[in-house]
C-alpha positions in Angstrom: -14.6 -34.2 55.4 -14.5 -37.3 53.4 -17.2 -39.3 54.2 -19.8 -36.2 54.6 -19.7 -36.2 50.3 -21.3 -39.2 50.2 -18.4 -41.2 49.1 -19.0 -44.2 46.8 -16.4 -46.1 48.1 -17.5 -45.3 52.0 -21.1 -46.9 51.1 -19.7 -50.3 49.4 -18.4 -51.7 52.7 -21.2 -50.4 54.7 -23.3 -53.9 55.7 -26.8 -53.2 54.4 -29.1 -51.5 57.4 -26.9 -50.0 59.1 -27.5 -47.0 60.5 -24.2 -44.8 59.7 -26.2 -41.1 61.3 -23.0 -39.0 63.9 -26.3 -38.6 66.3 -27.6 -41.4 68.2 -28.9 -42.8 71.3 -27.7 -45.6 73.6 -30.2 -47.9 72.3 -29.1 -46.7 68.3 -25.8 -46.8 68.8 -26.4 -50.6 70.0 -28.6 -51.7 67.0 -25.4 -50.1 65.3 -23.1 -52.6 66.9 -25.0 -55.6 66.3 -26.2 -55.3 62.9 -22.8 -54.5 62.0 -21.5 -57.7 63.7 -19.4 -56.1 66.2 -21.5 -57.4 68.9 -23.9 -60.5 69.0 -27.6 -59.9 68.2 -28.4 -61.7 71.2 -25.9 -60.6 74.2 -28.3 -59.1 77.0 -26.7 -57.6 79.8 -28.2 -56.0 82.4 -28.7 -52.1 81.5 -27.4 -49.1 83.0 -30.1 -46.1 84.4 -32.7 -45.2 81.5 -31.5 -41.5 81.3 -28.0 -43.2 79.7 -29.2 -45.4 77.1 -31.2 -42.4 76.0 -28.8 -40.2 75.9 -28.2 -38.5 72.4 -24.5 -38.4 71.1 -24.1 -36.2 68.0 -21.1 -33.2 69.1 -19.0 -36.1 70.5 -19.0 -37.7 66.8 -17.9 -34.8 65.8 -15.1 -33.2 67.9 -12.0 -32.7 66.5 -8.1 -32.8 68.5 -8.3 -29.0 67.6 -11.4 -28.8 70.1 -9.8 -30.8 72.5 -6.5 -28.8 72.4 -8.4 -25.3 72.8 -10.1 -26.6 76.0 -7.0 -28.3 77.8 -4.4 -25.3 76.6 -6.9 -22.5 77.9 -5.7 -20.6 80.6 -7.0 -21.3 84.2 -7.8 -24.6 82.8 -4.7 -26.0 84.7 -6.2 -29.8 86.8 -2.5 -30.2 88.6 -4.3 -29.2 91.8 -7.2 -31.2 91.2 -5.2 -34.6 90.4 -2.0 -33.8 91.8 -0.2 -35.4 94.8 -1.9 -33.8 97.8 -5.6 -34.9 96.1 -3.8 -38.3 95.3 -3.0 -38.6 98.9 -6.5 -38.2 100.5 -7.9 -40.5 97.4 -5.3 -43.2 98.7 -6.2 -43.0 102.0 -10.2 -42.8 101.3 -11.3 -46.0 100.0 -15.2 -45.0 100.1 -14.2 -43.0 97.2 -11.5 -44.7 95.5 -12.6 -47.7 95.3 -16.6 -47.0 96.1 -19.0 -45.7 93.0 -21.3 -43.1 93.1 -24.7 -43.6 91.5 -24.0 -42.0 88.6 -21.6 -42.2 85.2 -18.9 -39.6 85.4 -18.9 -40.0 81.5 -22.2 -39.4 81.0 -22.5 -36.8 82.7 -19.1 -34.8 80.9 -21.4 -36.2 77.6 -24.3 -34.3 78.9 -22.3 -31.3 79.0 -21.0 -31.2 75.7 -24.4 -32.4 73.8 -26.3 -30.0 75.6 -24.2 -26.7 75.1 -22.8 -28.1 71.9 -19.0 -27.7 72.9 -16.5 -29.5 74.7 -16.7 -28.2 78.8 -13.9 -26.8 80.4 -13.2 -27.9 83.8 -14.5 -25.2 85.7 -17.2 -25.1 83.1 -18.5 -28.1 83.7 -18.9 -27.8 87.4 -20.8 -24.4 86.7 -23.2 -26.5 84.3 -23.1 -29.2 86.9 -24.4 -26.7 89.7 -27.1 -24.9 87.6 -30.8 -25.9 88.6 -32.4 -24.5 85.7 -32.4 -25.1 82.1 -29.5 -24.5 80.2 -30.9 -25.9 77.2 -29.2 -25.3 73.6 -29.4 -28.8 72.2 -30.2 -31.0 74.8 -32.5 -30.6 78.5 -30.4 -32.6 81.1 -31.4 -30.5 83.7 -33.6 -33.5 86.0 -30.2 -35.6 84.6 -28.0 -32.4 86.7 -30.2 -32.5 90.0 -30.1 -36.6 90.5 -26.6 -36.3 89.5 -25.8 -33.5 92.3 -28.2 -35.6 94.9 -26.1 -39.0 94.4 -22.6 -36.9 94.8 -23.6 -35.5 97.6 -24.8 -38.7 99.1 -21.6 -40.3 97.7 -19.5 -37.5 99.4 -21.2 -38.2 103.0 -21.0 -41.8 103.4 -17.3 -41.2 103.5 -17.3 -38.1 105.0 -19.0 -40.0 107.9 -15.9 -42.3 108.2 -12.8 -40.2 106.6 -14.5 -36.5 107.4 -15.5 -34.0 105.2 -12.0 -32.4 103.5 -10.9 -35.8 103.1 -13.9 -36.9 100.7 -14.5 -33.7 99.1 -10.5 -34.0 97.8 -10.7 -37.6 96.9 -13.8 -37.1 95.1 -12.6 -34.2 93.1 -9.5 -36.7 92.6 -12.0 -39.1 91.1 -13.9 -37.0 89.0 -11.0 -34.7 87.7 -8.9 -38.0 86.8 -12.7 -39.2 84.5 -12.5 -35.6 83.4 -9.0 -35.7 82.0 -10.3 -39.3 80.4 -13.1 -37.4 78.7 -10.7 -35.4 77.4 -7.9 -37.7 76.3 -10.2 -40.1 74.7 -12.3 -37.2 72.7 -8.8 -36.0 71.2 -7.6 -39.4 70.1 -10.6 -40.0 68.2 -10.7 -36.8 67.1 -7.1 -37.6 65.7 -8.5 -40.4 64.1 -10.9 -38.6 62.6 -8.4 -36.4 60.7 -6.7 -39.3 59.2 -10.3 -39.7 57.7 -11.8 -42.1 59.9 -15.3 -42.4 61.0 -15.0 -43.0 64.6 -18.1 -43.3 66.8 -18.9 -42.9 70.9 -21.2 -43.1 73.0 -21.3 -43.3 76.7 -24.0 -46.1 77.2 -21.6 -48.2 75.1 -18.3 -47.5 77.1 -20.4 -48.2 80.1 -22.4 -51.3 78.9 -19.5 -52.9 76.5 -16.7 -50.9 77.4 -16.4 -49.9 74.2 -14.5 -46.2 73.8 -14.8 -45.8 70.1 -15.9 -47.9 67.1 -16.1 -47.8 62.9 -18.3 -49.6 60.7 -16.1 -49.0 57.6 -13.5 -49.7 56.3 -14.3 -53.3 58.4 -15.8 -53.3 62.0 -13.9 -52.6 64.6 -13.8 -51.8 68.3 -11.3 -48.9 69.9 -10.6 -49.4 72.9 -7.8 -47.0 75.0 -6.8 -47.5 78.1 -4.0 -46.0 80.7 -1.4 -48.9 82.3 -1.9 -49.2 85.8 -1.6 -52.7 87.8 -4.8 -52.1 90.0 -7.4 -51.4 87.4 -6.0 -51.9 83.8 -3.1 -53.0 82.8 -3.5 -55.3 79.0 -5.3 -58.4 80.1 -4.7 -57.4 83.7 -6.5 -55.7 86.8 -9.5 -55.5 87.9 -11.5 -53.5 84.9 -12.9 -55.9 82.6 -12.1 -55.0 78.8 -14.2 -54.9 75.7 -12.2 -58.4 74.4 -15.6 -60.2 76.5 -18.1 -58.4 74.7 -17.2 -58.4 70.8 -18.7 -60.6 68.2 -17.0 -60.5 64.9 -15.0 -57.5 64.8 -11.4 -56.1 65.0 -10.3 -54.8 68.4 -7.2 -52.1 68.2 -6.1 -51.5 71.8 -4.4 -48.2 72.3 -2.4 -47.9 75.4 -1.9 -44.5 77.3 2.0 -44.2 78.9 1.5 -41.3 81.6 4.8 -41.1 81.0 4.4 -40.0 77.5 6.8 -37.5 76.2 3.9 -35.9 73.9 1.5 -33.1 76.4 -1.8 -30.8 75.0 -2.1 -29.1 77.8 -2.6 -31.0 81.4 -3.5 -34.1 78.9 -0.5 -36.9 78.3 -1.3 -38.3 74.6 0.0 -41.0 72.5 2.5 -40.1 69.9 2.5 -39.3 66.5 3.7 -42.7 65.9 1.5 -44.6 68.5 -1.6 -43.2 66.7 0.0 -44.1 63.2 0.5 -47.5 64.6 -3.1 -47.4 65.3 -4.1 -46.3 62.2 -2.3 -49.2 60.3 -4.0 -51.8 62.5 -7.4 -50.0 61.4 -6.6 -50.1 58.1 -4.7 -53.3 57.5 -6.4 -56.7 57.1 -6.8 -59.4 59.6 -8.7 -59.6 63.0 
């Protein structure tokens, strides 16, 4: 790729000390965004779980929408079941779990995955990662990260079981998590797609979750990604109830990308934006102005 030669041009608009390294932790990746600008130097806000912010991201800085398209297209990978109307139904009807929170990040937990087995997780992959008590270790150890993780769901899962029953919350809670899952996805293969128009596009899960922040660059002038799928009750462009990144940035570009579920353009269960969506992206990227 471009930038990995070292490019001349890449380095010139780089602001000096900036860290420009694919693998980081929560608490780089945040130096990152301030001494670029993109956030203030002194914003405090109160901080997510340690095991988060230390989190290392290096695979997600790297995955391409080929990687993304394997995983959603594979066979047996299908999610209709998981997130389709009979799941939607309990979810709708459970509001322990579709409006409650379990005490843990969905996202960093799909990012634990992928860092640790250094590829993208199906699915059914994932839950078999989730499930396993020992180490799986091949880049990263998140096996204590695993066992708090299945010890919070569970305790998620019977606080409404004790009020909607157990089939109820198990459904709506695989509802939950499948529809993050499918977000994991989605956003991995728009940056990705980014990526091969030759941009360098960072992540990191302590930032969505601290910021929310779903991708930033440093070059060619700072600025903050941000996607997002239209819906009235939690997001919906300046609307609903899920605060945006707009509240966080400093000094830097924000390019909103908006997800229609109705979108005519599928990989796999995934909708995506368009070819011309993500061009229209691009251009704001690339073109001048805040």
């Amino acid at each position: 790729m471009w930038w990995a030669s070292g490019s001349l041009l890449l380095q010139a608009w780089i602001p000096a000390g900036v860290n420009v390294s694919q693998s980081m932790n929560g608490e780089q990746a945040e130096q990152q965004l301030k001494r670029s600008g993109i956030i203030s130097e002194y914003q405090t806000y109160s901080r997510p779980r340690h095991a988060i912010r230390e989190h290392t991201s290096n695979y997600a800085n790297q995955v391409t929408a080929v990687d993304i398209r394997l995983v959603a297209e594979q066979p047996g990978q299908d999610l209709t079941t998981i997130v389709g109307p009979r799941a939607r139904e309990f979810a709708r009807e459970n509001l322990l779990i579709r409006d409650g929170h379990a005490d843990v990040s969905f996202s960093h937990l799909f990012h634990a995955a992928l860092e640790e087995t250094g590829t993208v997780p199906t699915w059914t992959g994932w839950r078999n990662w989730l499930r396993n008590s020992g180490a799986t270790k091949v880049h990263q150890d998140s096996s204590d990260l695993r066992q708090q993780a299945r010890s919070s769901l569970s305790h998620w899962i019977a606080e409404a079981a004790a009020v909607y029953g157990m089939e109820s919350s198990r459904a709506a809670a695989r509802w939950r998590i499948g529809l993050a899952y499918l977000s994991f996805l989605r956003e991995l293969w728009v940056l990705g797609k980014l990526r091969e128009s030759g941009l360098r596009v960072y992540c990191h899960p302590y930032i969505d979750l601290t910021y929310r922040i779903d991708g930033w660059l440093i070059t060619p002038q700072p600025t903050v990604l941000e996607l997002y799928v239209a819906n009235s009750r939690f997001r919906n462009a300046d609307t609903g109830r899920k605060n945006g990144a707009r509240k966080y940035i400093h000094q830097a570009k924000l390019v909103e990308i908006g997800l229609n579920p109705h979108s005519p353009r599928r990989v796999g269960d995934l909708f995506v934006p368009t070819e011309q969506e993500l061009q229209s992206a691009i251009d704001l990227i690339l073109g001048g102005g805040r």
